[in-house]
N, CA, C and O atoms as a printed pandas DataFrame, in Angstrom:
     atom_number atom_name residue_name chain_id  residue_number  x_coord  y_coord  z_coord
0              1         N          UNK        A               1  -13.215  157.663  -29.892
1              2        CA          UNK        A               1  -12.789  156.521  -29.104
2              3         C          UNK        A               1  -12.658  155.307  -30.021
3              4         O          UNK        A               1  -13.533  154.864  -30.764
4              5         N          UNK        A               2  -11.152  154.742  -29.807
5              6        CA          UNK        A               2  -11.492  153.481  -30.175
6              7         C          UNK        A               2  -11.810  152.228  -29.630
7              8         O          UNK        A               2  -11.574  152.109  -28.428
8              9         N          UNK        A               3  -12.449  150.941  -30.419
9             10        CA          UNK        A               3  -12.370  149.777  -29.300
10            11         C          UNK        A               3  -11.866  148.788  -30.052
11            12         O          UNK        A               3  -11.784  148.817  -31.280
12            13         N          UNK        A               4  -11.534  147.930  -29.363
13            14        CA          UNK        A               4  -10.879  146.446  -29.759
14            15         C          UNK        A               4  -11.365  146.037  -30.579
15            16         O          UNK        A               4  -10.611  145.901  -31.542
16            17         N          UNK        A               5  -12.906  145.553  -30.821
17            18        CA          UNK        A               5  -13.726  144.560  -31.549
18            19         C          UNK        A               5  -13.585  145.438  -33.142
19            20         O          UNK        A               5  -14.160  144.916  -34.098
20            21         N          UNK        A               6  -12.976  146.480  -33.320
21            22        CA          UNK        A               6  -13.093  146.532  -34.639
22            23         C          UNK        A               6  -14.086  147.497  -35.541
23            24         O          UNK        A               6  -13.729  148.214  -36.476
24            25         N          UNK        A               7  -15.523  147.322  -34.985
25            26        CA          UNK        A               7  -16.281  147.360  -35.820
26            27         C          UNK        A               7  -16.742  148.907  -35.596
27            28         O          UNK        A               7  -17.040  149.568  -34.602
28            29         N          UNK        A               8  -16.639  149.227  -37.304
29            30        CA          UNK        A               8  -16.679  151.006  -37.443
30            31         C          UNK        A               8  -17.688  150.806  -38.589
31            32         O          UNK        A               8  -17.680  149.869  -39.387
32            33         N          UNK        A               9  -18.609  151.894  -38.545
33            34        CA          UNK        A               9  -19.238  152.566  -39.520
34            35         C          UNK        A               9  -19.385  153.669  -40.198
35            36         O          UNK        A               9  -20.201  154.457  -39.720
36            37         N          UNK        A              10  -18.843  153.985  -41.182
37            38        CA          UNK        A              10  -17.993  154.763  -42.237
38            39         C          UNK        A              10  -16.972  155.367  -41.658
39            40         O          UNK        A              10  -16.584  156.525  -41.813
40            41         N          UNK        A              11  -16.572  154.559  -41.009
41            42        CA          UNK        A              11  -14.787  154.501  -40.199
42            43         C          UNK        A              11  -14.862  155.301  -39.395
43            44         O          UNK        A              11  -14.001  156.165  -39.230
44            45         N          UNK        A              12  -16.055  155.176  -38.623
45            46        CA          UNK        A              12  -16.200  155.518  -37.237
46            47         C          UNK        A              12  -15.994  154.787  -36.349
47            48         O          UNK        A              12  -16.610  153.824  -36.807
48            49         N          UNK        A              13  -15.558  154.387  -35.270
49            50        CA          UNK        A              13  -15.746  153.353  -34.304
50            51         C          UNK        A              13  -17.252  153.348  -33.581
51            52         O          UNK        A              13  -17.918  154.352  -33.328
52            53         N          UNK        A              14  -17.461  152.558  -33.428
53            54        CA          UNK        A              14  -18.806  152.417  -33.025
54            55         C          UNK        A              14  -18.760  151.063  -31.607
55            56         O          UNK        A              14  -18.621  149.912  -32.020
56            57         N          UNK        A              15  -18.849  151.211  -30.406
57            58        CA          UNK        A              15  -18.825  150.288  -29.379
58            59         C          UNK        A              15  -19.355  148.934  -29.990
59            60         O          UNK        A              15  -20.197  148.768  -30.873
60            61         N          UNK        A              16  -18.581  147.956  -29.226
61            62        CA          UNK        A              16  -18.705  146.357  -29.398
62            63         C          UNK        A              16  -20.028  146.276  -29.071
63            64         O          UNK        A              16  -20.663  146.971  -28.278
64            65         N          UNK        A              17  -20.543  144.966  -30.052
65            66        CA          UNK        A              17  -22.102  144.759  -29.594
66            67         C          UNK        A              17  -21.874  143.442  -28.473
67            68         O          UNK        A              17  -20.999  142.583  -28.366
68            69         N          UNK        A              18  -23.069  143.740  -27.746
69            70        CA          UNK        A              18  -23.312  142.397  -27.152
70            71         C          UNK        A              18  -23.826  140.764  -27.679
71            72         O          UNK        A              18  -24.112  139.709  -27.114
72            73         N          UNK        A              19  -23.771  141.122  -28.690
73            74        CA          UNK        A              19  -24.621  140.184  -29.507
74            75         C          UNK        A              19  -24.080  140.165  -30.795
75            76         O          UNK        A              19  -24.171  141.325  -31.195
76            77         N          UNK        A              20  -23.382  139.227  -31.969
77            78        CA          UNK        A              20  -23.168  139.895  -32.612
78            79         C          UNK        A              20  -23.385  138.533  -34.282
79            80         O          UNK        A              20  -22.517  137.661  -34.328
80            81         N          UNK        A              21  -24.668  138.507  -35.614
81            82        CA          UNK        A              21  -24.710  137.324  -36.100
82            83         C          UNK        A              21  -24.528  137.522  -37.421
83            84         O          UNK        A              21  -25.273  138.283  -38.038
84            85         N          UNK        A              22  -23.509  136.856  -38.020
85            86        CA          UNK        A              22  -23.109  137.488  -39.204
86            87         C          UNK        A              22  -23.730  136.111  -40.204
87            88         O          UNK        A              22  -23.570  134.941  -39.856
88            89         N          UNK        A              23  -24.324  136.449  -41.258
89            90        CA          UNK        A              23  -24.851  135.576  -42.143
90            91         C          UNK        A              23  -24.595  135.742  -43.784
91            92         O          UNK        A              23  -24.279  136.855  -44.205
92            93         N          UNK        A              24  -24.698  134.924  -44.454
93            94        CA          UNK        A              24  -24.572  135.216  -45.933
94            95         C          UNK        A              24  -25.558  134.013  -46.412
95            96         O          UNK        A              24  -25.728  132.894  -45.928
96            97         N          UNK        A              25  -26.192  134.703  -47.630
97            98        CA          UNK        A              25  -27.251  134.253  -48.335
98            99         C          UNK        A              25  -26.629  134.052  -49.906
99           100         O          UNK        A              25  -25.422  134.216  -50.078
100          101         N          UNK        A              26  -27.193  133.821  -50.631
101          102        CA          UNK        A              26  -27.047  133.716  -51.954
102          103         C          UNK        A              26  -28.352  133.947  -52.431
103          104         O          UNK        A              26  -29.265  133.205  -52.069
104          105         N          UNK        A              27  -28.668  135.449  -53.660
105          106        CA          UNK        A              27  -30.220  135.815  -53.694
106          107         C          UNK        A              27  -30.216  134.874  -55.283
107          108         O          UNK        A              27  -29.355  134.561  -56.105
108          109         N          UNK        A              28  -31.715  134.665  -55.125
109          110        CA          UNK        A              28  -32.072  133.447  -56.464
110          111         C          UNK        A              28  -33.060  134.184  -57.124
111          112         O          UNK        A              28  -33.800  135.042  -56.645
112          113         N          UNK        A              29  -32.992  133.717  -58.404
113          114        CA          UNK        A              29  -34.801  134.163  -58.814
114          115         C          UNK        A              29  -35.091  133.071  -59.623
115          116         O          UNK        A              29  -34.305  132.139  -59.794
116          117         N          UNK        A              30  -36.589  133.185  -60.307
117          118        CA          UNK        A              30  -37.022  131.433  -60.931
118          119         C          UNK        A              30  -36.946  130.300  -60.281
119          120         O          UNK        A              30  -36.563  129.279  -60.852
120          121         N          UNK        A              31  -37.397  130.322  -58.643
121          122        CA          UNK        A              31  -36.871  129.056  -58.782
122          123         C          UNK        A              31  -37.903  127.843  -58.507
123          124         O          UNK        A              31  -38.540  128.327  -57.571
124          125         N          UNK        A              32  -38.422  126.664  -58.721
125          126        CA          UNK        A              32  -39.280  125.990  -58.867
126          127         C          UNK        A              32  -38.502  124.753  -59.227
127          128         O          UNK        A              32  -37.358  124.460  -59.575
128          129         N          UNK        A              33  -39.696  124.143  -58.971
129          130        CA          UNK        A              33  -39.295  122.726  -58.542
130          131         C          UNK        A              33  -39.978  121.481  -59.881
131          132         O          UNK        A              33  -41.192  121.634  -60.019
132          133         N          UNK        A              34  -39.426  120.452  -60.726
133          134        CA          UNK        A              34  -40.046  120.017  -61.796
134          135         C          UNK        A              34  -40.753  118.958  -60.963
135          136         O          UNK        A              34  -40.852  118.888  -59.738
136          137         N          UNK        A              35  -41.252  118.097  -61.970
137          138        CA          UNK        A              35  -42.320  117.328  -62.027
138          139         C          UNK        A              35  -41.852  116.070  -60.683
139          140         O          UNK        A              35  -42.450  115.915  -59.618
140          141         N          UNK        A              36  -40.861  115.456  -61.073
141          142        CA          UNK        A              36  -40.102  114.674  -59.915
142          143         C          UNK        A              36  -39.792  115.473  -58.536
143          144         O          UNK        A              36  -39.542  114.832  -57.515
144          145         N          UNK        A              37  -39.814  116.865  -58.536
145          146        CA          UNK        A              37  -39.576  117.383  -57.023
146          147         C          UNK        A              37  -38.300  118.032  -57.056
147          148         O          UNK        A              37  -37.662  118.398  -56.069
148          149         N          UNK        A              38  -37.897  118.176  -58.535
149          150        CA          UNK        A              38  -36.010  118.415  -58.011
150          151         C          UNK        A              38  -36.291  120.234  -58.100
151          152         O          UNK        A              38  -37.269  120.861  -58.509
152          153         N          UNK        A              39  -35.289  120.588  -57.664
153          154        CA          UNK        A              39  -35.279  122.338  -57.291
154          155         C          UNK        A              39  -34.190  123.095  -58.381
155          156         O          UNK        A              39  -33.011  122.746  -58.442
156          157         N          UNK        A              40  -34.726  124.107  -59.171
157          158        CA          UNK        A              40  -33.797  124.539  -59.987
158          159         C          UNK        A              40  -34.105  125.929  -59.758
159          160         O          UNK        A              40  -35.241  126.300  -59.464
160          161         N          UNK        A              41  -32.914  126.873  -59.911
161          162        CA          UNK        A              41  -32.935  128.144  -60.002
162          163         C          UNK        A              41  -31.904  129.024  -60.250
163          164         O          UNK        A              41  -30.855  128.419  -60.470
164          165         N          UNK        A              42  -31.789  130.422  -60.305
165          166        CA          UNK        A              42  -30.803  131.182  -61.273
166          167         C          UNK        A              42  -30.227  131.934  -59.692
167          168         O          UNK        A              42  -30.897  132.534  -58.851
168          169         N          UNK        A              43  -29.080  131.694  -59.704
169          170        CA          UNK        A              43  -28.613  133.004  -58.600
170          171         C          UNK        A              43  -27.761  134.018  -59.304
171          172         O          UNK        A              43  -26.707  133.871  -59.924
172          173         N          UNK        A              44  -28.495  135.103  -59.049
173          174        CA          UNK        A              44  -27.965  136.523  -59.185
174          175         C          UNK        A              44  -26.975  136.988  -58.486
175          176         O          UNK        A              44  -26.030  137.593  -58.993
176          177         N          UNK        A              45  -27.090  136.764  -57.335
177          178        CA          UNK        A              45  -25.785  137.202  -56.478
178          179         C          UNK        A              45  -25.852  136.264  -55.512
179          180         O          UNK        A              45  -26.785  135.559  -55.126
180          181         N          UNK        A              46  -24.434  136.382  -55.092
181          182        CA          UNK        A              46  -23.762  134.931  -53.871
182          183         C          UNK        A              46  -23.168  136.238  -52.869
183          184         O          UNK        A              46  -22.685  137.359  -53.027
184          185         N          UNK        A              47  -23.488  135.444  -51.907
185          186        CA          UNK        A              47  -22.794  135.928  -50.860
186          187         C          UNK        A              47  -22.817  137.142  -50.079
187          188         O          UNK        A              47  -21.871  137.749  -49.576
188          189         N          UNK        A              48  -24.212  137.430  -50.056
189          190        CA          UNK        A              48  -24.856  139.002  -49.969
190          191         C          UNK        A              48  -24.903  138.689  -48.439
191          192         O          UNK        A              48  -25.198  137.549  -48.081
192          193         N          UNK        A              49  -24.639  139.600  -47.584
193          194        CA          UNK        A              49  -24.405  139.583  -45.603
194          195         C          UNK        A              49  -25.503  140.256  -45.368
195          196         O          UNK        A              49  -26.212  140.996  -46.049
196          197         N          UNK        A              50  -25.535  139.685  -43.748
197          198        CA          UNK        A              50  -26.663  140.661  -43.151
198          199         C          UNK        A              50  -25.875  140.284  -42.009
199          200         O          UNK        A              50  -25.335  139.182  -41.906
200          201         N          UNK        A              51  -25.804  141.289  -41.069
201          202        CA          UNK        A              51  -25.639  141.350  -39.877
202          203         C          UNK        A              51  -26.374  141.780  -38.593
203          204         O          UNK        A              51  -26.656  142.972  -38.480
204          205         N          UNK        A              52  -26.728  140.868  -37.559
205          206        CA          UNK        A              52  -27.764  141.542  -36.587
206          207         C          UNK        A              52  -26.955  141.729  -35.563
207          208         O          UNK        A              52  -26.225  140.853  -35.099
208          209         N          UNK        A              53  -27.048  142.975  -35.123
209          210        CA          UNK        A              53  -26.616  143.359  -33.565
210          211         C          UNK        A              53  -27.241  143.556  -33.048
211          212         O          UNK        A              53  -28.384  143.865  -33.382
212          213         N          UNK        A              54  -26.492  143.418  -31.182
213          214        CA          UNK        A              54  -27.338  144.078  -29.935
214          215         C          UNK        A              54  -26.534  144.551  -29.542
215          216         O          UNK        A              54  -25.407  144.258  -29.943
216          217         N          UNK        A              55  -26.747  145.570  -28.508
217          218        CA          UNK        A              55  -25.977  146.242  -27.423
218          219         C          UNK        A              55  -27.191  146.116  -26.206
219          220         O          UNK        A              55  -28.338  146.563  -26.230
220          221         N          UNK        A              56  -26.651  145.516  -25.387
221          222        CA          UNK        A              56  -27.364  145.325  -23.979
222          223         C          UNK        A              56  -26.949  146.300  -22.974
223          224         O          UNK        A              56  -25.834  146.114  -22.485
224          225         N          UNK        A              57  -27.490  147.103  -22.650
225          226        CA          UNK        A              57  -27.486  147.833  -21.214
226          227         C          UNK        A              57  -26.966  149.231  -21.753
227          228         O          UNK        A              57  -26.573  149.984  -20.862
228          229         N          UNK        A              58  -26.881  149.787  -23.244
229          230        CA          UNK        A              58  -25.969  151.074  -22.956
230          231         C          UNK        A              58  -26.127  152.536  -22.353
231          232         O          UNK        A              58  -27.240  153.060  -22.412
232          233         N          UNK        A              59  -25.381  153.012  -21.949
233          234        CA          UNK        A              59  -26.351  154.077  -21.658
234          235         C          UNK        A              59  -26.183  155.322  -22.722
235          236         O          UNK        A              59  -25.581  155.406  -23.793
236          237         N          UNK        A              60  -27.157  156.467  -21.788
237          238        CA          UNK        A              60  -27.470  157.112  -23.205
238          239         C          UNK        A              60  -26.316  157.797  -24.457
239          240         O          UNK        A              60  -26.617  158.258  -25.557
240          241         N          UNK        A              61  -24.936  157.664  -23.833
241          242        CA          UNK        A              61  -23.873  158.610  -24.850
242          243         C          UNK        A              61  -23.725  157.486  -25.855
243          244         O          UNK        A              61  -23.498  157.615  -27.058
244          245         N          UNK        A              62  -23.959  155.900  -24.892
245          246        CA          UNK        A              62  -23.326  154.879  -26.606
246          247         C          UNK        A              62  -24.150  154.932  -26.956
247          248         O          UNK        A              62  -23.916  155.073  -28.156
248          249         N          UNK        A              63  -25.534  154.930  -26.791
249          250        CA          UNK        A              63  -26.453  154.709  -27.591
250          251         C          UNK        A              63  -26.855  155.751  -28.561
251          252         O          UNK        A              63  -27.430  155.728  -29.650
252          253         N          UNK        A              64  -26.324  156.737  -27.746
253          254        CA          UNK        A              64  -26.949  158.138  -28.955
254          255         C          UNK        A              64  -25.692  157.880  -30.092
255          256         O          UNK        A              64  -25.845  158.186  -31.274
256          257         N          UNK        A              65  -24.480  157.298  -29.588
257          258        CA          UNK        A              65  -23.278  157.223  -30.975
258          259         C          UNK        A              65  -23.372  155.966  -32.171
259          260         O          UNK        A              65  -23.260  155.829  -33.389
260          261         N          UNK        A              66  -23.628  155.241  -31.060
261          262        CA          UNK        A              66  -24.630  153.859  -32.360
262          263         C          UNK        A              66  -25.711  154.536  -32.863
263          264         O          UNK        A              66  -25.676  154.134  -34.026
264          265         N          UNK        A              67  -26.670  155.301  -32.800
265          266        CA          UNK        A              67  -27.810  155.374  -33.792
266          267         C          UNK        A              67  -27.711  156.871  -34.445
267          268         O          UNK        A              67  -28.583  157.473  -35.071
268          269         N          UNK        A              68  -26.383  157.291  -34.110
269          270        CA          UNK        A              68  -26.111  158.388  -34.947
270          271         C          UNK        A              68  -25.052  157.821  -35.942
271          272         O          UNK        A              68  -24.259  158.581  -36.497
272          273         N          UNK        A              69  -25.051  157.015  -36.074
273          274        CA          UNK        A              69  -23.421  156.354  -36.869
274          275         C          UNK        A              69  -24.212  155.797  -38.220
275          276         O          UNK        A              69  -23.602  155.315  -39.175
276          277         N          UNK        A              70  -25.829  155.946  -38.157
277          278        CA          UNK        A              70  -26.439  155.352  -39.175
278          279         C          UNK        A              70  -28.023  156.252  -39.402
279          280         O          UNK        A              70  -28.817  156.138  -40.336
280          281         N          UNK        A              71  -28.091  156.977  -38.412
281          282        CA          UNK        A              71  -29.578  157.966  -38.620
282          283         C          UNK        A              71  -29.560  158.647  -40.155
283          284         O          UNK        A              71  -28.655  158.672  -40.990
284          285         N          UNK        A              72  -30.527  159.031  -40.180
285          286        CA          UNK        A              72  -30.572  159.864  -41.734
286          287         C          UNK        A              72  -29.859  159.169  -43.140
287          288         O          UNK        A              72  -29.786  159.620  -44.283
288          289         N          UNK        A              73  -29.330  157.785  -42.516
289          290        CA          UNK        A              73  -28.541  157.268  -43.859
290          291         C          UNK        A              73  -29.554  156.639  -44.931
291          292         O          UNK        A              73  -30.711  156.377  -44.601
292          293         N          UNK        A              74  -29.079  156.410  -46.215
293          294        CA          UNK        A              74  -29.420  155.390  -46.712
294          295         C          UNK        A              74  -28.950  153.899  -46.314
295          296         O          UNK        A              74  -29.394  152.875  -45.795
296          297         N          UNK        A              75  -27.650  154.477  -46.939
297          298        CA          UNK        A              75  -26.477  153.372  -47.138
298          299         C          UNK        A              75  -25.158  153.819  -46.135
299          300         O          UNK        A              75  -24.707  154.963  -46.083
300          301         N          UNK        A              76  -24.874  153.167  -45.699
301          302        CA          UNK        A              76  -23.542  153.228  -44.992
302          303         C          UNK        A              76  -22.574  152.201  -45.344
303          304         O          UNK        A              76  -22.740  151.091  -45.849
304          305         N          UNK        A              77  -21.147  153.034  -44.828
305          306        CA          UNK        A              77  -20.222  151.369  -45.189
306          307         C          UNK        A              77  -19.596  150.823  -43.770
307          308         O          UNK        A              77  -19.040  151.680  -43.082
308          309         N          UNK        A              78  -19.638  149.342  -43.217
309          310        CA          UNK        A              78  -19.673  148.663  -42.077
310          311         C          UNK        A              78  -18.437  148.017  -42.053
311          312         O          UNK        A              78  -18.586  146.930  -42.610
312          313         N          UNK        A              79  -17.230  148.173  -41.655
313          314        CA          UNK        A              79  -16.094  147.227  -41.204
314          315         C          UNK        A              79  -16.291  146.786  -40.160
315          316         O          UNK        A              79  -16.424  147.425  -39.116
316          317         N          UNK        A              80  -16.354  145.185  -40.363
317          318        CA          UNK        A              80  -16.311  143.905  -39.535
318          319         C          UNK        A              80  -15.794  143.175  -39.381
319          320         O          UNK        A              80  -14.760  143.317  -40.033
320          321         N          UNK        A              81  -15.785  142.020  -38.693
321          322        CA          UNK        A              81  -15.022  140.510  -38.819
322          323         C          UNK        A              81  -16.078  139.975  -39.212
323          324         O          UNK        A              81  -17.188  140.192  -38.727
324          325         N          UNK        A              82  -15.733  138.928  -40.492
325          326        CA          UNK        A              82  -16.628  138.381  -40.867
326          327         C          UNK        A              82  -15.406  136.934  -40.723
327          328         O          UNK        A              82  -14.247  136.764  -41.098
328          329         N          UNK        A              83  -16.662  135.900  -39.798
329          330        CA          UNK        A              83  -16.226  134.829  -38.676
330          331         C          UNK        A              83  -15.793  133.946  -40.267
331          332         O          UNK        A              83  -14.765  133.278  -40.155
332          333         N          UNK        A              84  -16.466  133.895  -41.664
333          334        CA          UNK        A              84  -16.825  132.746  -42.292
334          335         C          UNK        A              84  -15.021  132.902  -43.025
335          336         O          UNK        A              84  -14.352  131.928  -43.372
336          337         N          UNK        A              85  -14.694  133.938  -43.085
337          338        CA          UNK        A              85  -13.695  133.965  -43.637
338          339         C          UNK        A              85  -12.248  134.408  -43.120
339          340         O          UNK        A              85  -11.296  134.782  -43.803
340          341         N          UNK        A              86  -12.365  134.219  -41.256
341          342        CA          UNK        A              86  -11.497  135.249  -40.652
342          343         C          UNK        A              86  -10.963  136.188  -40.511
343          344         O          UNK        A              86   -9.977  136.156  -39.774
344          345         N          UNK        A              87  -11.321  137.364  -41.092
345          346        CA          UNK        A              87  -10.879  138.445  -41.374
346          347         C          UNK        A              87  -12.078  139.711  -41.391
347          348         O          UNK        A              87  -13.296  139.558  -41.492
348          349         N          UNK        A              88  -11.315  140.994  -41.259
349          350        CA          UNK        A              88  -12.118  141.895  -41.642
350          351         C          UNK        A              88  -12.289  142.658  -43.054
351          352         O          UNK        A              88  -11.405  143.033  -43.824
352          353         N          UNK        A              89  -13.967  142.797  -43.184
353          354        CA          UNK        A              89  -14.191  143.305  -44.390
354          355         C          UNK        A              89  -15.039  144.404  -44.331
355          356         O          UNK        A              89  -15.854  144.555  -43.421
356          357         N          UNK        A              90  -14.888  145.188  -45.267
357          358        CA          UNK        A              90  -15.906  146.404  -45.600
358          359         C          UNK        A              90  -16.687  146.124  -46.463
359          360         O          UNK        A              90  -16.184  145.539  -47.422
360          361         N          UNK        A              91  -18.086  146.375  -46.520
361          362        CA          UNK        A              91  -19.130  146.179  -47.060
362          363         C          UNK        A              91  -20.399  147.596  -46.745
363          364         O          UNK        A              91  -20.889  148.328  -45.885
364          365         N          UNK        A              92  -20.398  147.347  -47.735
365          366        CA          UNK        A              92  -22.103  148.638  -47.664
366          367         C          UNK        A              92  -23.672  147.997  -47.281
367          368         O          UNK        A              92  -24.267  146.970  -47.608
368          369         N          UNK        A              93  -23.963  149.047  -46.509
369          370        CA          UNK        A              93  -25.462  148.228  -45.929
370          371         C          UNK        A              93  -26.203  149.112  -45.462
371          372         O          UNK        A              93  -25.694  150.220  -45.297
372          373         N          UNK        A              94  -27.407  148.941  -45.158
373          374        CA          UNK        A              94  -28.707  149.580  -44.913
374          375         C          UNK        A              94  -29.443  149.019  -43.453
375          376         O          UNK        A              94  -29.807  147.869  -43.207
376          377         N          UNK        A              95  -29.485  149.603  -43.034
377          378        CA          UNK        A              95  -30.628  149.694  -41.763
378          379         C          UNK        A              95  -31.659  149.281  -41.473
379          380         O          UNK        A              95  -32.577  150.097  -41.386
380          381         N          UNK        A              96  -31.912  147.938  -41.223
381          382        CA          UNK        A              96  -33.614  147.549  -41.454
382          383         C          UNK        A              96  -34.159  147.967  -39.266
383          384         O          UNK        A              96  -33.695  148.498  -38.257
384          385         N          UNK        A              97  -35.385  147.233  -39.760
385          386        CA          UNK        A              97  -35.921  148.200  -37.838
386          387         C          UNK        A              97  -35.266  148.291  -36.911
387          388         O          UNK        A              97  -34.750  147.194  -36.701
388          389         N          UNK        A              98  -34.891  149.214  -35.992
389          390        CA          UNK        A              98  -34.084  149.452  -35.205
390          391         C          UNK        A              98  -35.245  149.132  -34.150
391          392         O          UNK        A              98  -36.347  149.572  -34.480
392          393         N          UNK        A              99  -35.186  148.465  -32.979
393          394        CA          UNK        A              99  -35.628  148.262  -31.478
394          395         C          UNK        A              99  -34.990  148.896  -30.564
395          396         O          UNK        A              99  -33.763  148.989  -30.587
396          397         N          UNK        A             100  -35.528  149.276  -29.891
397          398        CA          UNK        A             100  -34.822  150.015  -28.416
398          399         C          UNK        A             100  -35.982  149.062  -27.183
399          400         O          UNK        A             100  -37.200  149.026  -27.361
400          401         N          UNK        A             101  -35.298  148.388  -26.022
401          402        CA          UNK        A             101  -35.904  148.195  -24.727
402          403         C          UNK        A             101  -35.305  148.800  -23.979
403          404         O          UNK        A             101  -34.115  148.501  -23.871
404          405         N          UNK        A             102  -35.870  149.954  -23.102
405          406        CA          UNK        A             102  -35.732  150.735  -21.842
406          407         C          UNK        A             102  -35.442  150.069  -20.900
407          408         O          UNK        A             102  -36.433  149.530  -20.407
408          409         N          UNK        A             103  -34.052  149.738  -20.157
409          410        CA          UNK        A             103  -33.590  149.037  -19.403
410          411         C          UNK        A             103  -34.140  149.206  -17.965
411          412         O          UNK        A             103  -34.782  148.424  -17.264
412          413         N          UNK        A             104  -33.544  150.889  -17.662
413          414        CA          UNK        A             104  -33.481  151.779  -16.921
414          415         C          UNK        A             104  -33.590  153.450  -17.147
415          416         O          UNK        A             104  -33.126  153.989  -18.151
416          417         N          UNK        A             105  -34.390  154.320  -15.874
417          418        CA          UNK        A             105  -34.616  154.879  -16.483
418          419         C          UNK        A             105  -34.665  156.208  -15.520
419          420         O          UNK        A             105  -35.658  156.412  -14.822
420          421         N          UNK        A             106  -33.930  156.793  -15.519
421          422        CA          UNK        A             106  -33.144  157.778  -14.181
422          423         C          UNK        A             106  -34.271  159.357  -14.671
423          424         O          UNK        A             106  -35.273  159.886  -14.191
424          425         N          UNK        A             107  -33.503  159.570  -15.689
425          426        CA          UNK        A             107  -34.035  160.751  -16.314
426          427         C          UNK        A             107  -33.868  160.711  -17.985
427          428         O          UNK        A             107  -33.472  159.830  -18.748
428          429         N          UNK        A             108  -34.436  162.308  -18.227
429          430        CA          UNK        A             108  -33.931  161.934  -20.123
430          431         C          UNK        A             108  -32.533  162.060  -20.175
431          432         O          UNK        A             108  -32.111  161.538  -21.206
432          433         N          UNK        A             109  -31.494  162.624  -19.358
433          434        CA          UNK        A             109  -30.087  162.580  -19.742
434          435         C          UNK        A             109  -29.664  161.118  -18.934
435          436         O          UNK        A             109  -28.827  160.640  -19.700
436          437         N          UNK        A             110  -29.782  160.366  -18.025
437          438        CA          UNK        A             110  -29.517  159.097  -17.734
438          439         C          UNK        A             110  -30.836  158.093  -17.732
439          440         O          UNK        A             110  -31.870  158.004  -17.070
440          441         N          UNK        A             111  -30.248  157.412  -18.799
441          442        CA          UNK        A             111  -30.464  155.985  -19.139
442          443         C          UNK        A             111  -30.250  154.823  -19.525
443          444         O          UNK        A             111  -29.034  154.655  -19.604
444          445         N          UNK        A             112  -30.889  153.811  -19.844
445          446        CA          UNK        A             112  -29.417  152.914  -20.360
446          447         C          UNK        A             112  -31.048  151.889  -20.803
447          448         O          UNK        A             112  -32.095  151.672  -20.193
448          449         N          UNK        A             113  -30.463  151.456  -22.263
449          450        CA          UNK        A             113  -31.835  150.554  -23.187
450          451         C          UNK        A             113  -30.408  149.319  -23.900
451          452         O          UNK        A             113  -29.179  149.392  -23.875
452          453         N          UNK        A             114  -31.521  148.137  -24.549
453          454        CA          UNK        A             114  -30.882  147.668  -25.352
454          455         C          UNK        A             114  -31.725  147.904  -26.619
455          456         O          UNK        A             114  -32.927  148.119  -26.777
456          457         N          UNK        A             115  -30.482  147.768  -27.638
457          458        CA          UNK        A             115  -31.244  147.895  -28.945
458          459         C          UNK        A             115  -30.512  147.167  -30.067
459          460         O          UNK        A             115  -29.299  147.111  -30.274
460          461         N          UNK        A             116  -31.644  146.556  -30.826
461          462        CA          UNK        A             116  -30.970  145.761  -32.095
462          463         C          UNK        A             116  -30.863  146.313  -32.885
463          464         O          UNK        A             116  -31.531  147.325  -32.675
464          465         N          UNK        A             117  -30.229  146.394  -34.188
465          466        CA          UNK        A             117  -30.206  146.625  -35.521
466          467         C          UNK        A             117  -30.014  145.321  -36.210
467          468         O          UNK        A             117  -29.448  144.358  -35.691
468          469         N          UNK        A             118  -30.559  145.345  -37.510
469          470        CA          UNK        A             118  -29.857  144.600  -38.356
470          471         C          UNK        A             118  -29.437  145.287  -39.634
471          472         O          UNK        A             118  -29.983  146.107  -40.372
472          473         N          UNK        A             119  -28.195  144.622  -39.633
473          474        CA          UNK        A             119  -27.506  145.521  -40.920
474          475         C          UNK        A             119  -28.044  144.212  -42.125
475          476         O          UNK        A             119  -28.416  143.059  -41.907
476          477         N          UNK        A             120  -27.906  144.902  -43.294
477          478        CA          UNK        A             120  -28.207  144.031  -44.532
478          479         C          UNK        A             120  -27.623  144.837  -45.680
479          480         O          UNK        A             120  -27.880  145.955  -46.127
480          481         N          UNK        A             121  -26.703  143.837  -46.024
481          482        CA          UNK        A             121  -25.817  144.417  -47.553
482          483         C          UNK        A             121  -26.840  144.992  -48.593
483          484         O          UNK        A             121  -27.948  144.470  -48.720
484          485         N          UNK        A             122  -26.431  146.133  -49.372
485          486        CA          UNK        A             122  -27.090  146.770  -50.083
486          487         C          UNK        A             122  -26.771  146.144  -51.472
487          488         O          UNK        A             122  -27.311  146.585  -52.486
């Protein structure tokens, strides 16, 4: 299936999140501050993403296809819109804690939870 919003993981489609916060950092090392207070430091890399999603309410087929689109991975690769630059990009990323809240709860084949991920560039 495809959907509108785009967003596939290793060019899978993967359902629109309900939630969706795209960020970029710049990672530093050394960094400290001199005698007057001023801040100096070395950046290693610019522009490293993390992305946090939600999906609110899914039930159990999206949810089993979102957390199979990244189970057993290390690394995966994530096509997105990234808002800072209008466009979509591919980037590689890793899986930090996955949450699940039990919305509803019929049986083990019907249910429906929300759950976050956050993605973070590798």
């Amino acid at each position: 299936m495809t959907y509108a919003f785009g967003l596939q993981i290793d060019g899978i489609s993967i359902p629109p999140p309900s939630s969706y916060n795209f960020t970029e950092a710049d990672l530093v090392i050394n960094s400290e501050r001199n005698a007057q207070g001023y801040a100096s430091w070395d950046v290693v890399r610019q522009n490293v993403g993390s992305i946090d999603l939600t999906w609110d309410n899914l039930d159990g087929v999206r949810l089993t296809q979102v957390i199979n689109a990244i189970r057993s991975k290390k690394t995966f690769t994530v096509t997105f819109f990234n808002p800072l630059i209008g466009k979509m990009e591919t980037r590689e990323f890793y899986a930090g804690d996955r949450a699940a809240e039990l919305s509803r709860f019929v049986s083990a084949q019907t249910y429906w939870a929300t759950i976050t991920i956050p993605f973070v560039e590798v």
